[in-house]
C-alpha positions as protocol buffer text, in pm:
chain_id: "A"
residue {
  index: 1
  type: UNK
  ca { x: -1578 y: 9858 z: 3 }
}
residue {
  index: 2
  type: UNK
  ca { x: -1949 y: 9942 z: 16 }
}
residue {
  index: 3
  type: UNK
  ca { x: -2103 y: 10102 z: 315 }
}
residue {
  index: 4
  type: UNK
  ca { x: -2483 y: 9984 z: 384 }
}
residue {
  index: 5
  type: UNK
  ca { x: -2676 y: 10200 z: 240 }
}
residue {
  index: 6
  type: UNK
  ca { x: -2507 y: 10188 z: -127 }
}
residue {
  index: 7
  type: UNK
  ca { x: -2513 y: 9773 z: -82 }
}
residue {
  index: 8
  type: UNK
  ca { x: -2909 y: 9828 z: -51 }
}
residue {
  index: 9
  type: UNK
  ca { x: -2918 y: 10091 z: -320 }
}
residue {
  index: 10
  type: UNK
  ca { x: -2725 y: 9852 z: -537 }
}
residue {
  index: 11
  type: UNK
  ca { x: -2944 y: 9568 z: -469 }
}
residue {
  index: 12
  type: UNK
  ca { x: -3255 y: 9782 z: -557 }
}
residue {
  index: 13
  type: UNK
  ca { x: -3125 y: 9869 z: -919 }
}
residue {
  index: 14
  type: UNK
  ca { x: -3045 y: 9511 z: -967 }
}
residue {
  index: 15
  type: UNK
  ca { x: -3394 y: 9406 z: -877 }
}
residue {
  index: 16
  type: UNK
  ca { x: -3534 y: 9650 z: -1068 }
}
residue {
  index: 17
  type: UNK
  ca { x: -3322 y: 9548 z: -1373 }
}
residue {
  index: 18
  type: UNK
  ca { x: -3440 y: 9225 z: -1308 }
}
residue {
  index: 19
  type: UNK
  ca { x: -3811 y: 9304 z: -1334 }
}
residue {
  index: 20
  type: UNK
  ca { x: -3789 y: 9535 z: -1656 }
}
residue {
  index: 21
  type: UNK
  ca { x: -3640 y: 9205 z: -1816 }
}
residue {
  index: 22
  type: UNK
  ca { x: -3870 y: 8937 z: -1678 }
}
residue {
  index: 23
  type: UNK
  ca { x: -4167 y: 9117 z: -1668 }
}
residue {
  index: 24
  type: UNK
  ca { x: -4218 y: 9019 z: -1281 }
}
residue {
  index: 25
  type: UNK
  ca { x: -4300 y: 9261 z: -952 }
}
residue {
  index: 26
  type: UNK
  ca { x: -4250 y: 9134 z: -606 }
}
residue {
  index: 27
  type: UNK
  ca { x: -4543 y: 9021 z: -448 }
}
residue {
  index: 28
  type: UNK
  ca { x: -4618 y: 9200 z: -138 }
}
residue {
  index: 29
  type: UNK
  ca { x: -4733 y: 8845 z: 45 }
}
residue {
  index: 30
  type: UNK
  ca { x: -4345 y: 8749 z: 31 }
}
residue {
  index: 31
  type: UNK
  ca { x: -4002 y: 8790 z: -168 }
}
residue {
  index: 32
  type: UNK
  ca { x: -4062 y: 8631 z: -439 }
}
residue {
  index: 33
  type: UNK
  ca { x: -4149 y: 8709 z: -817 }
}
residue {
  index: 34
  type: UNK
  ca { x: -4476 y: 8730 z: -890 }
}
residue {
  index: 35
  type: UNK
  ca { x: -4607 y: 8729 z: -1292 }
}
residue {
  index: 36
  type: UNK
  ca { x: -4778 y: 9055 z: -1392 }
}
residue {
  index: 37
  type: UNK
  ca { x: -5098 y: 9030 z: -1485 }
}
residue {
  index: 38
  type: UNK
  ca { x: -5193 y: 8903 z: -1786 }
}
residue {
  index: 39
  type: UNK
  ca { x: -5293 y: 9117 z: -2025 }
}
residue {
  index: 40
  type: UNK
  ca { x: -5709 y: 9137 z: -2124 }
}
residue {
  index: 41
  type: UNK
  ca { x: -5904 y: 9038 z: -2449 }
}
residue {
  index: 42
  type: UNK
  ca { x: -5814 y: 9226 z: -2794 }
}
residue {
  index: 43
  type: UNK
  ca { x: -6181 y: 9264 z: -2806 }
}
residue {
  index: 44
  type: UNK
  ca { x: -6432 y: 9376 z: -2565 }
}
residue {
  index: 45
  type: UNK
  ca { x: -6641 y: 9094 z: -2435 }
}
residue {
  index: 46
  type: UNK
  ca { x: -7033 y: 9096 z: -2598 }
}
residue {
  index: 47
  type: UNK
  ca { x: -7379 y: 8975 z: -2408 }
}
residue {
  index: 48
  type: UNK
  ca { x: -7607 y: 8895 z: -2641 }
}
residue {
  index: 49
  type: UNK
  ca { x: -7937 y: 8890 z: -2453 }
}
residue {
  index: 50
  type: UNK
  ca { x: -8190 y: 8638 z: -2631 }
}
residue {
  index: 51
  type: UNK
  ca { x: -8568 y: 8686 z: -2499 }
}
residue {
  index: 52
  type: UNK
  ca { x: -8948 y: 8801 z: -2536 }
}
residue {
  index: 53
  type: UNK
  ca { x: -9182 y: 8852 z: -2218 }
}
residue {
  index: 54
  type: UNK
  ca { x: -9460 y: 8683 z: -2399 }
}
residue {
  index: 55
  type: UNK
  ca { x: -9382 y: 8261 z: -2426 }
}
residue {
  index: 56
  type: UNK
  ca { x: -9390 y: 7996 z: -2780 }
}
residue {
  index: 57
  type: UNK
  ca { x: -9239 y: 8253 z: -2986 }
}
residue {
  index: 58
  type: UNK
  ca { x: -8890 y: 8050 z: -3054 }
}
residue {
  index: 59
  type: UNK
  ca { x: -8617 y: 8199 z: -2840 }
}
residue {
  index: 60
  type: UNK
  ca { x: -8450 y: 7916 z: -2761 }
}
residue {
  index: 61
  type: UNK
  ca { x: -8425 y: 7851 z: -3150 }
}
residue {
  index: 62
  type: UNK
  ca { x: -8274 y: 8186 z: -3249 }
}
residue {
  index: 63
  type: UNK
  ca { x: -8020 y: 8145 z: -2950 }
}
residue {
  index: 64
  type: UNK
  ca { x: -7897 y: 7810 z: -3127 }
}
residue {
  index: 65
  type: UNK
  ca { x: -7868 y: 8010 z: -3427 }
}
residue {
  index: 66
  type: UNK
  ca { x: -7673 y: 8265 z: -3294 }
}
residue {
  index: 67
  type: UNK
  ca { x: -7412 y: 7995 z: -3104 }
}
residue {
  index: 68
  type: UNK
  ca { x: -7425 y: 7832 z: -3447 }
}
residue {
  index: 69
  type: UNK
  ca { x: -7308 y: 8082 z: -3632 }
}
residue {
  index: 70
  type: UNK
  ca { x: -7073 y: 8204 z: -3370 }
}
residue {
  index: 71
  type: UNK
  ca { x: -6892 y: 7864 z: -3377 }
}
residue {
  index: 72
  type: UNK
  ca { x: -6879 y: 7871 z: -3763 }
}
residue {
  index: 73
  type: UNK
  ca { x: -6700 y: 8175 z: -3743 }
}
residue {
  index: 74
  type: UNK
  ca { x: -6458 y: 8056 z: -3441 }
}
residue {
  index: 75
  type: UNK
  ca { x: -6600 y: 8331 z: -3167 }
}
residue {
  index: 76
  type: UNK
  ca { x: -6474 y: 8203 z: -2820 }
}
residue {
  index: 77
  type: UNK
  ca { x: -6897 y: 8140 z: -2685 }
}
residue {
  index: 78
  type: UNK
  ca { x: -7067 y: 8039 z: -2364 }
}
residue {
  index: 79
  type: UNK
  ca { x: -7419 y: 8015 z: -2290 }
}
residue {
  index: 80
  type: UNK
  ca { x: -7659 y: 8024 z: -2027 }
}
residue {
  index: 81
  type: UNK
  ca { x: -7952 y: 7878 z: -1993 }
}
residue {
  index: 82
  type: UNK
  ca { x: -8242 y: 8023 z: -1787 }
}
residue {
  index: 83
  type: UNK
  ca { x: -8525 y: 7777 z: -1769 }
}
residue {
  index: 84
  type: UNK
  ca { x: -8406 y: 7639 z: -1436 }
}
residue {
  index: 85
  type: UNK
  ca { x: -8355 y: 7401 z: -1276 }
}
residue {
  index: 86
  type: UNK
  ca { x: -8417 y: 7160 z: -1609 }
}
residue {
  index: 87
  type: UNK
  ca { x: -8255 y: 7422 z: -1899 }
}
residue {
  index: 88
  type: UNK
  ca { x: -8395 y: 7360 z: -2325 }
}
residue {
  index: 89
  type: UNK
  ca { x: -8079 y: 7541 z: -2402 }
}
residue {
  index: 90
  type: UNK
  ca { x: -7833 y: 7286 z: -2318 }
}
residue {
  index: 91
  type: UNK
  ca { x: -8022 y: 7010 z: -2449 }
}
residue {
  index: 92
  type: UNK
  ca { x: -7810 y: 7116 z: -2774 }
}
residue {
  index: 93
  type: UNK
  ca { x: -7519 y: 7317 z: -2662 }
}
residue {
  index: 94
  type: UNK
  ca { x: -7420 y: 7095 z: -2337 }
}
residue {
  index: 95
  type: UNK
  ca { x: -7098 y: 7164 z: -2365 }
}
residue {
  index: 96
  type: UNK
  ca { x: -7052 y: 7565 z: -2370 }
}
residue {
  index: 97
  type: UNK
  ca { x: -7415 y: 7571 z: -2164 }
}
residue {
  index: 98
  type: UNK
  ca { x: -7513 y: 7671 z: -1814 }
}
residue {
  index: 99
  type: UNK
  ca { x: -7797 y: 7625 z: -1644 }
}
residue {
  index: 100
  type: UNK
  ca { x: -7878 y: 7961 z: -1431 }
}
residue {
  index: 101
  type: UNK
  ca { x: -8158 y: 8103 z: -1252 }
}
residue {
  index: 102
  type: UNK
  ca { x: -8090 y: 8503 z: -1383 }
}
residue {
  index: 103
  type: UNK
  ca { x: -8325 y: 8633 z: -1049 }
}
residue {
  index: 104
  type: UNK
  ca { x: -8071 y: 8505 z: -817 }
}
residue {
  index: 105
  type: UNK
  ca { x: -7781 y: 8715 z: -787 }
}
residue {
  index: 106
  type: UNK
  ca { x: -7582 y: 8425 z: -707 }
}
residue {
  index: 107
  type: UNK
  ca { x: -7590 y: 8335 z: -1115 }
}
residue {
  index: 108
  type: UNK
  ca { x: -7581 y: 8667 z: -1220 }
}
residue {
  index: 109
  type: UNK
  ca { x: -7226 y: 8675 z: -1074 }
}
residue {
  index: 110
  type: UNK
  ca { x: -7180 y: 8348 z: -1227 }
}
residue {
  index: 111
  type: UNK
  ca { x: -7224 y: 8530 z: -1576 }
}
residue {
  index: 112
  type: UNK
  ca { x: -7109 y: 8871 z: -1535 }
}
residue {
  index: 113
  type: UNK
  ca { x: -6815 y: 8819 z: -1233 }
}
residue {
  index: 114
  type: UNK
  ca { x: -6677 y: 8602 z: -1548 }
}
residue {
  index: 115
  type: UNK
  ca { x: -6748 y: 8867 z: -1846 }
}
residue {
  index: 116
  type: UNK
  ca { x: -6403 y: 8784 z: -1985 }
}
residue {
  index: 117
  type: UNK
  ca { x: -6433 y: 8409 z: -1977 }
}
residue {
  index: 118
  type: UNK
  ca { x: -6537 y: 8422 z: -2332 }
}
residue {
  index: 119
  type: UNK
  ca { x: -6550 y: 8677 z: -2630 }
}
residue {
  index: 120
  type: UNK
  ca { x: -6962 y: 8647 z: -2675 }
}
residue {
  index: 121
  type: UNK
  ca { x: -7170 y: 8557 z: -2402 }
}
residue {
  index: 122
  type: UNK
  ca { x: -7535 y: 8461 z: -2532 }
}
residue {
  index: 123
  type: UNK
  ca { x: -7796 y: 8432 z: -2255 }
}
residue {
  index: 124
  type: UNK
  ca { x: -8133 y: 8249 z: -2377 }
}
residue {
  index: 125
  type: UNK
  ca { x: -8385 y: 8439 z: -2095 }
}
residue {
  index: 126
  type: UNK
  ca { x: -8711 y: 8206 z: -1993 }
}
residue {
  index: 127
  type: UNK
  ca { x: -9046 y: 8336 z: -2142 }
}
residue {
  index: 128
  type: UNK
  ca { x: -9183 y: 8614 z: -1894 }
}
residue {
  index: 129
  type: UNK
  ca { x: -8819 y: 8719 z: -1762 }
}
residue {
  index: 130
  type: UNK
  ca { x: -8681 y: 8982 z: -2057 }
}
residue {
  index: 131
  type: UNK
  ca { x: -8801 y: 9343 z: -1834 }
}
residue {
  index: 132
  type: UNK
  ca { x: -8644 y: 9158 z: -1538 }
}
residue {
  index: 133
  type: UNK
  ca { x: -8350 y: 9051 z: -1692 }
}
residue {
  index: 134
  type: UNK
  ca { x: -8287 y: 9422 z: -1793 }
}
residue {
  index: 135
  type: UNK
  ca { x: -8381 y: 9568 z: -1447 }
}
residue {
  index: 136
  type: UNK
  ca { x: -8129 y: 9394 z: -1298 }
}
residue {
  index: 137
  type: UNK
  ca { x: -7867 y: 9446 z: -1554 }
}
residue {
  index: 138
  type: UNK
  ca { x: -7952 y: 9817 z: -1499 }
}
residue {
  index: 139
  type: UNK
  ca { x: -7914 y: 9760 z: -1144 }
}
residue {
  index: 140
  type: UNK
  ca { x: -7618 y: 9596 z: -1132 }
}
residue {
  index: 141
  type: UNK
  ca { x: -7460 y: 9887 z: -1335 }
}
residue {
  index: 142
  type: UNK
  ca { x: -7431 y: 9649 z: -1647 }
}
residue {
  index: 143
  type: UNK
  ca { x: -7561 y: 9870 z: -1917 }
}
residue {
  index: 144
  type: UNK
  ca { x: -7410 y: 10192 z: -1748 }
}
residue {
  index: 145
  type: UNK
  ca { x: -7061 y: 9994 z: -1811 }
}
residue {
  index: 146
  type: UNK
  ca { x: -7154 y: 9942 z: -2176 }
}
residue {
  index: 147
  type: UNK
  ca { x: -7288 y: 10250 z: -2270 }
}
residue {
  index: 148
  type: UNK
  ca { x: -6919 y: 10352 z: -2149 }
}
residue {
  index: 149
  type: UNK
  ca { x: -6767 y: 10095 z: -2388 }
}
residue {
  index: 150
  type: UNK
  ca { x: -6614 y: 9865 z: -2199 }
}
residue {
  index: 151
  type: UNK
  ca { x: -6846 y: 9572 z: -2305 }
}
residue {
  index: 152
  type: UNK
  ca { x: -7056 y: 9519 z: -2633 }
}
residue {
  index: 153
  type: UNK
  ca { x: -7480 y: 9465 z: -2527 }
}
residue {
  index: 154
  type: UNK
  ca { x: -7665 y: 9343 z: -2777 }
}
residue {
  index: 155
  type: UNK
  ca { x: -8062 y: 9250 z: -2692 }
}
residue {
  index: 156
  type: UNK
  ca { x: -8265 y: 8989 z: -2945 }
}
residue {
  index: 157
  type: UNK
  ca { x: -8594 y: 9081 z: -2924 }
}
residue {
  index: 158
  type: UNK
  ca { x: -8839 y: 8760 z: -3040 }
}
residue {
  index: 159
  type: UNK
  ca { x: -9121 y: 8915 z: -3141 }
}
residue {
  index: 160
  type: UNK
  ca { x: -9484 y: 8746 z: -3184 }
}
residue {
  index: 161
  type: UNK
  ca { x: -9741 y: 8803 z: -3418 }
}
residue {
  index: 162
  type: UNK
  ca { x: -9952 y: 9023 z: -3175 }
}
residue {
  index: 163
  type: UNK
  ca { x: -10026 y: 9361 z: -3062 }
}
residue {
  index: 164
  type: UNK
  ca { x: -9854 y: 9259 z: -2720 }
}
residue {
  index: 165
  type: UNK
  ca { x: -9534 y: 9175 z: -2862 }
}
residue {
  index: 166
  type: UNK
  ca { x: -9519 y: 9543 z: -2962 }
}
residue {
  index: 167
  type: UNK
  ca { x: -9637 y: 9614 z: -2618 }
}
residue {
  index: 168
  type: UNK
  ca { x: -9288 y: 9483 z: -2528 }
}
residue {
  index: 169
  type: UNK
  ca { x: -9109 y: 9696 z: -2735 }
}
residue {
  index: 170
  type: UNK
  ca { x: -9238 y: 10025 z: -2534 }
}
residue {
  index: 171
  type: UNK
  ca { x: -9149 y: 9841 z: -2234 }
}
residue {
  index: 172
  type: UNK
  ca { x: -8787 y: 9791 z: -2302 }
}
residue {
  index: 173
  type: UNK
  ca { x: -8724 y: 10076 z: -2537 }
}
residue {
  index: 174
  type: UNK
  ca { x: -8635 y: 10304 z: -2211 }
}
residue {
  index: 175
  type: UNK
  ca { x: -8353 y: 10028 z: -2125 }
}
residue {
  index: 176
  type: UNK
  ca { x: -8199 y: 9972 z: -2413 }
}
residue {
  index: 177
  type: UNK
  ca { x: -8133 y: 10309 z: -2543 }
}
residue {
  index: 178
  type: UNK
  ca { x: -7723 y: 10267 z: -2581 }
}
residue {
  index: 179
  type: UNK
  ca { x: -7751 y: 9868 z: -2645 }
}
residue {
  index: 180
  type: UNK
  ca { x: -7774 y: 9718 z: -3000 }
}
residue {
  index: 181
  type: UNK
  ca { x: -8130 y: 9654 z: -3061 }
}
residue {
  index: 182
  type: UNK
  ca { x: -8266 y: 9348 z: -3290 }
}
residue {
  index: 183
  type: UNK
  ca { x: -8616 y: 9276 z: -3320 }
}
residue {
  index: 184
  type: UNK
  ca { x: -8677 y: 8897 z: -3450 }
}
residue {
  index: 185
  type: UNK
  ca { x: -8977 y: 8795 z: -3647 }
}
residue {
  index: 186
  type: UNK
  ca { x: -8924 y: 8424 z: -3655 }
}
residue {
  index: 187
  type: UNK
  ca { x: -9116 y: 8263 z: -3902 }
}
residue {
  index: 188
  type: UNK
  ca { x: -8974 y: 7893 z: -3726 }
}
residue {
  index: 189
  type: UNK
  ca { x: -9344 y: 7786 z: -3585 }
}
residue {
  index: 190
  type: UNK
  ca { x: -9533 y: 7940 z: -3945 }
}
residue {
  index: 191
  type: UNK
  ca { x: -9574 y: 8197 z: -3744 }
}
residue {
  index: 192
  type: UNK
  ca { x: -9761 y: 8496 z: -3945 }
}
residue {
  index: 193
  type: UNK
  ca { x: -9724 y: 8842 z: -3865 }
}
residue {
  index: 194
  type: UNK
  ca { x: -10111 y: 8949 z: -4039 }
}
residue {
  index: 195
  type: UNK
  ca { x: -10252 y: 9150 z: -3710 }
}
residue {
  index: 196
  type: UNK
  ca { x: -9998 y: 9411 z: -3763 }
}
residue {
  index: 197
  type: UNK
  ca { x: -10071 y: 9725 z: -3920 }
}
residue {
  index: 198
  type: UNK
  ca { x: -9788 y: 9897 z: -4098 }
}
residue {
  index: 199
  type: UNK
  ca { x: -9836 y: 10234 z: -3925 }
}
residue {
  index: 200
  type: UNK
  ca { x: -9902 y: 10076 z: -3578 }
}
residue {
  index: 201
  type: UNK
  ca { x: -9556 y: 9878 z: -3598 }
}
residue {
  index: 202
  type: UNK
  ca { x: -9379 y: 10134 z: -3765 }
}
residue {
  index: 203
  type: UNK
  ca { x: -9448 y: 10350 z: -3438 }
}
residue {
  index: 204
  type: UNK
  ca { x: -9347 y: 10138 z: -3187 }
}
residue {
  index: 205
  type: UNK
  ca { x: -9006 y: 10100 z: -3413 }
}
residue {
  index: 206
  type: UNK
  ca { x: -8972 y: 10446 z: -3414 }
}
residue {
  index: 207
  type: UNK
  ca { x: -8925 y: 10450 z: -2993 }
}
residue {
  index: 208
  type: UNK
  ca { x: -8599 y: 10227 z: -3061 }
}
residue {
  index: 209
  type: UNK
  ca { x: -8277 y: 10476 z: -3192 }
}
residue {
  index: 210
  type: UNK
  ca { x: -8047 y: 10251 z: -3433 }
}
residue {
  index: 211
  type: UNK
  ca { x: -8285 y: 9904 z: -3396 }
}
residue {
  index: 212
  type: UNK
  ca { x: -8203 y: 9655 z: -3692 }
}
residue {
  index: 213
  type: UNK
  ca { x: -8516 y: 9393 z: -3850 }
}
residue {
  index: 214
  type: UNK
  ca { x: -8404 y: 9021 z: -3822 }
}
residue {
  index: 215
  type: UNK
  ca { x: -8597 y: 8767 z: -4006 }
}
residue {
  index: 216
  type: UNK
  ca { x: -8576 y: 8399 z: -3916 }
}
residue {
  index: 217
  type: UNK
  ca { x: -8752 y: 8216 z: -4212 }
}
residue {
  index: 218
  type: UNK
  ca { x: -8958 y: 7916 z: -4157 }
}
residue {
  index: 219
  type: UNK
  ca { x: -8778 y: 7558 z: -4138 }
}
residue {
  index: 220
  type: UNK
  ca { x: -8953 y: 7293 z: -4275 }
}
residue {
  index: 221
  type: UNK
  ca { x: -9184 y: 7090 z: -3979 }
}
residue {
  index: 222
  type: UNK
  ca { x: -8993 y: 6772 z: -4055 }
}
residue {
  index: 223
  type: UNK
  ca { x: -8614 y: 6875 z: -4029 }
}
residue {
  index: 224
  type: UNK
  ca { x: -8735 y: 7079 z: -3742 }
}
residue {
  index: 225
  type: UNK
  ca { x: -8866 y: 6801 z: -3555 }
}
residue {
  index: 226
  type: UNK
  ca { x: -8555 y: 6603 z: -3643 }
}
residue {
  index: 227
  type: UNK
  ca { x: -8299 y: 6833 z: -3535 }
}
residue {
  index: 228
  type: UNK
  ca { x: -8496 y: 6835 z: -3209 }
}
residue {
  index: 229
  type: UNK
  ca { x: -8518 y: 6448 z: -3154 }
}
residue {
  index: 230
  type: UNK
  ca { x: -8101 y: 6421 z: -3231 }
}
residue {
  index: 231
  type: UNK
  ca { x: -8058 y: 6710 z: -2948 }
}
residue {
  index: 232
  type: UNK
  ca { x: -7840 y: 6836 z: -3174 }
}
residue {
  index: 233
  type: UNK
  ca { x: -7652 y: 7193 z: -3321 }
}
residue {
  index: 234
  type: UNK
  ca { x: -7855 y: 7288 z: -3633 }
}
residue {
  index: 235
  type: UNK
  ca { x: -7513 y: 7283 z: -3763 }
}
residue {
  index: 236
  type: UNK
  ca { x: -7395 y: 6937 z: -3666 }
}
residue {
  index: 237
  type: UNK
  ca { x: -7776 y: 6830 z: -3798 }
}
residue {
  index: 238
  type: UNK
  ca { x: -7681 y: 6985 z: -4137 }
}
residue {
  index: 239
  type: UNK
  ca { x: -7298 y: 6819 z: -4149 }
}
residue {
  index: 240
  type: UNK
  ca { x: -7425 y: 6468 z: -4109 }
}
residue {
  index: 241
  type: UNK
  ca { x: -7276 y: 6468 z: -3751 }
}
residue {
  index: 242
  type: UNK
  ca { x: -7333 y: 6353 z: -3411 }
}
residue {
  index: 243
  type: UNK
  ca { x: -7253 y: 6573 z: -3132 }
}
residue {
  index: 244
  type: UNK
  ca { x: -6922 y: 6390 z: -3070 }
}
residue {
  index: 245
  type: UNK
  ca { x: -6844 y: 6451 z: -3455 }
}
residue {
  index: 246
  type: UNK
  ca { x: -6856 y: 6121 z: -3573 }
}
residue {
  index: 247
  type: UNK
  ca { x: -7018 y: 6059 z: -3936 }
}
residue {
  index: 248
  type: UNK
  ca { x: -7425 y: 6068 z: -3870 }
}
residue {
  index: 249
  type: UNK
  ca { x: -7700 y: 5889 z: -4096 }
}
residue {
  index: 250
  type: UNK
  ca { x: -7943 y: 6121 z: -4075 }
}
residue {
  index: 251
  type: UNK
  ca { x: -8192 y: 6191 z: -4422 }
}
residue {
  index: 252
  type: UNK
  ca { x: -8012 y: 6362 z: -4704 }
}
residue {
  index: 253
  type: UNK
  ca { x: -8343 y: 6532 z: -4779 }
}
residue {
  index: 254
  type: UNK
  ca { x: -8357 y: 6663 z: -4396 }
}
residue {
  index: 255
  type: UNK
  ca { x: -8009 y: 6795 z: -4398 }
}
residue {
  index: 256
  type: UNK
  ca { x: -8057 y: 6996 z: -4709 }
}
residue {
  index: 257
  type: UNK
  ca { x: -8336 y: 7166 z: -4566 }
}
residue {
  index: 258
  type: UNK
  ca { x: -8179 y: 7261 z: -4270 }
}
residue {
  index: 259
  type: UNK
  ca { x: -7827 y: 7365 z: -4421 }
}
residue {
  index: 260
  type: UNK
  ca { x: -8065 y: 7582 z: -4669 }
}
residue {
  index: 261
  type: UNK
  ca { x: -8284 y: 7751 z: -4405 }
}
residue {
  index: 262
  type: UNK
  ca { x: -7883 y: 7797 z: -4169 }
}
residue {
  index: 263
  type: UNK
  ca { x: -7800 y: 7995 z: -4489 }
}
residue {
  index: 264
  type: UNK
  ca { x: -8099 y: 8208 z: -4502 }
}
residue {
  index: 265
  type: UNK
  ca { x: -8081 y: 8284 z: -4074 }
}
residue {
  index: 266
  type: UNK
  ca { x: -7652 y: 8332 z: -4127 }
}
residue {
  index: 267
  type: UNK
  ca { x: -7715 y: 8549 z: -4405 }
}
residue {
  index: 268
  type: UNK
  ca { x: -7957 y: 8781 z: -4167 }
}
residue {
  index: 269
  type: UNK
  ca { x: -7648 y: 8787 z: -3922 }
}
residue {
  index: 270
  type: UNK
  ca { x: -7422 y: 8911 z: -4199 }
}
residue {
  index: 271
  type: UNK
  ca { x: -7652 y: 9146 z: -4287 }
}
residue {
  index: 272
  type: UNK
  ca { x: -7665 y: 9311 z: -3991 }
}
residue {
  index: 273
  type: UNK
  ca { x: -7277 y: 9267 z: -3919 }
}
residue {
  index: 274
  type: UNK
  ca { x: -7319 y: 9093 z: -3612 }
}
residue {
  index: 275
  type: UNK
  ca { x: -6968 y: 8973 z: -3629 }
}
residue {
  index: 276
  type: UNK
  ca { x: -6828 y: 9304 z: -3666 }
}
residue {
  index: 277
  type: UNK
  ca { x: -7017 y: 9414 z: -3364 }
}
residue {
  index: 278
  type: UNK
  ca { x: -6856 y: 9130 z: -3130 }
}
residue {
  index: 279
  type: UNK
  ca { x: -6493 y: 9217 z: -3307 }
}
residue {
  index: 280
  type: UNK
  ca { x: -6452 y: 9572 z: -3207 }
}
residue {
  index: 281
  type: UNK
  ca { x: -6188 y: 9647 z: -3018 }
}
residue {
  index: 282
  type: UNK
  ca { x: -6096 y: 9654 z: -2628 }
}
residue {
  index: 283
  type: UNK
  ca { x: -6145 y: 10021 z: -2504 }
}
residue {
  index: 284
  type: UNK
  ca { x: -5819 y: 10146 z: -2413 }
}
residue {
  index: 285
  type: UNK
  ca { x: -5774 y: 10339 z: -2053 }
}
C-alpha cells in the first residue's frame, strides 16, 4: 500500500505522461489542461510601407499594385489605410482594408500589436506623413526589431519628378539604413522625370546602401479612369469581374490595357524578388 508522498509522486509522473502525449500544461488559473501555445508563422511577418512626403504622385496606386500582386500569388495581406477618417485605399480593397490614423498610437497598436495577423502588412501612408511614419516606427522600437530579424521592413518610396522628391530621399536615408529600400518612379499620371540630372540623382541614390529602382509604367487615361469608377482591384478590372466575382461587362479594349500595363508593374516586382523577400523564413530563438 502506498504511503502519501509516493501516491503524489505517482500522480505527478502520470500527469506529466499525460502532457508529453497531449501536448497540454496545467494552467496556473485552475486544474485543468490548458493547449500550448500555438506555434508562430513559417515566415516572418513583412510591412511594406507605401508613401512620399510630397502629395499627387500615385501612392495609393502602387499600394493596389502591390495587394494585387500579393493576392495573385496567395500572400496572407491586410492593409491600412491612412487618409482618415474617409480612407482612398479601401475604396478598392474593402475587404482586407483599415482605415487608421498612423499619429495616434491607438492605430499604431492596431497594426503592429497584430504583426502576425497576416504574412505582409502593406500600409498606404497619407501625402505629408512618410518622415513621421518612420519616427514613430523608430520610436516604437519597430525598425530596431527588424534590423534584428524578427520582421521583414520594406519602404516604397513614390518619387516625383522634382528636385524635392530627392530632397526626401536624404531625409529618410538615415532611417532606413537596415530596411529594404525601393524608390518608385511611377509613370501612372504621365508623369516625366526631365528636371533630373543624372549626376544629381545618382548622388542622392548613393546615400541609400542596397536601394532597388521600381518603375511603374504609364496606364492608359481611359482604363485608368475606369478601374477607378468600378472601385475595383486592377486585377478584378482586368478578369472581367466585379468585386463579388461575378462575370463583369466591362470594355474588352479597357481590360487589355490594364492586364498589359499589371504585367509590366508584376514583372518590376519579380524583378526585384519581392516575393522572396516576404518568404524568408521565421528567425529561430
Amino acid at each position: 500500500m502506498l504511503n502519501k508522498p509516493d501516491k503524489i509522486e505517482k500522480a505527478d509522473k502520470n500527469q506529466r505522461s499525460i502532457e508529453e502525449r497531449t501536448g497540454k500544461i496545467p494552467t496556473a488559473k485552475g486544474p485543468g489542461p490548458q493547449e500550448r501555445p500555438a506555434p508562430g508563422p513559417s515566415h516572418r511577418p513583412t510591412v511594406i510601407l507605401i508613401g512620399a512626403d510630397k502629395g499627387g504622385v500615385g501612392k495609393t496606386t502602387v499600394t493596389r499594385t502591390v495587394l494585387d500582386y500579393l493576392g495573385l500569388r496567395h500572400i496572407p495581406r491586410r492593409a491600412f489605410d491612412t487618409e482618415a477618417p474617409k480612407g482612398t485605399l479601401k475604396r478598392f480593397h474593402p475587404d482586407i482594408t483599415e482605415i487608421v490614423d498612423v499619429t495616434a498610437a491607438a492605430d499604431q497598436m492596431k497594426i503592429f500589436d497584430t504583426i502576425n495577423a497576416a504574412e505582409a502588412t502593406v500600409i498606404d501612408v497619407r501625402a505629408g506623413l512618410l518622415s513621421a511614419t518612420l519616427t514613430a516606427l523608430r520610436d516604437i522600437g519597430f525598425i530596431e526589431h527588424a534590423k534584428r530579424s524578427e520582421y521583414t521592413f520594406a519602404v516604397f518610396h513614390i518619387l516625383g519628378p522634382s528636385i524635392a522628391s530627392l530632397e526626401e530621399i536624404a531625409d529618410t536615408a538615415n532611417f532606413l539604413n537596415d530596411a529594404h529600400h525601393f524608390l518608385v518612379k511611377n509613370f501612372i499620371n504621365n508623369t516625366t522625370f526631365f528636371d533630373w540630372d543624372p549626376s544629381t540623382y545618382n548622388s542622392y541614390f548613393k546615400k541609400l546602401k542596397g536601394a532597388q529602382e521600381i518603375t511603374v509604367p504609364r496606364l492608359n487615361e481611359l482604363a485608368c479612369e475606369q478601374v477607378e469608377l468600378a472601385a475595383i482591384p486592377f486585377q478584378a478590372f482586368a478578369a472581367n469581374e466585379t468585386r463579388e466575382g461575378k462575370p463583369a461587362a466591362y470594355s474588352f479594349v479597357l481590360r487589355g490595357y490594364v492586364r498589359h500595363w499589371l504585367h509590366k508593374v508584376f514583372a518590376e516586382y519579380d524583378r526585384v524578388r519581392l516575393i522572396d523577400l516576404i518568404r524568408q523564413k521565421q528567425k529561430v530563438a
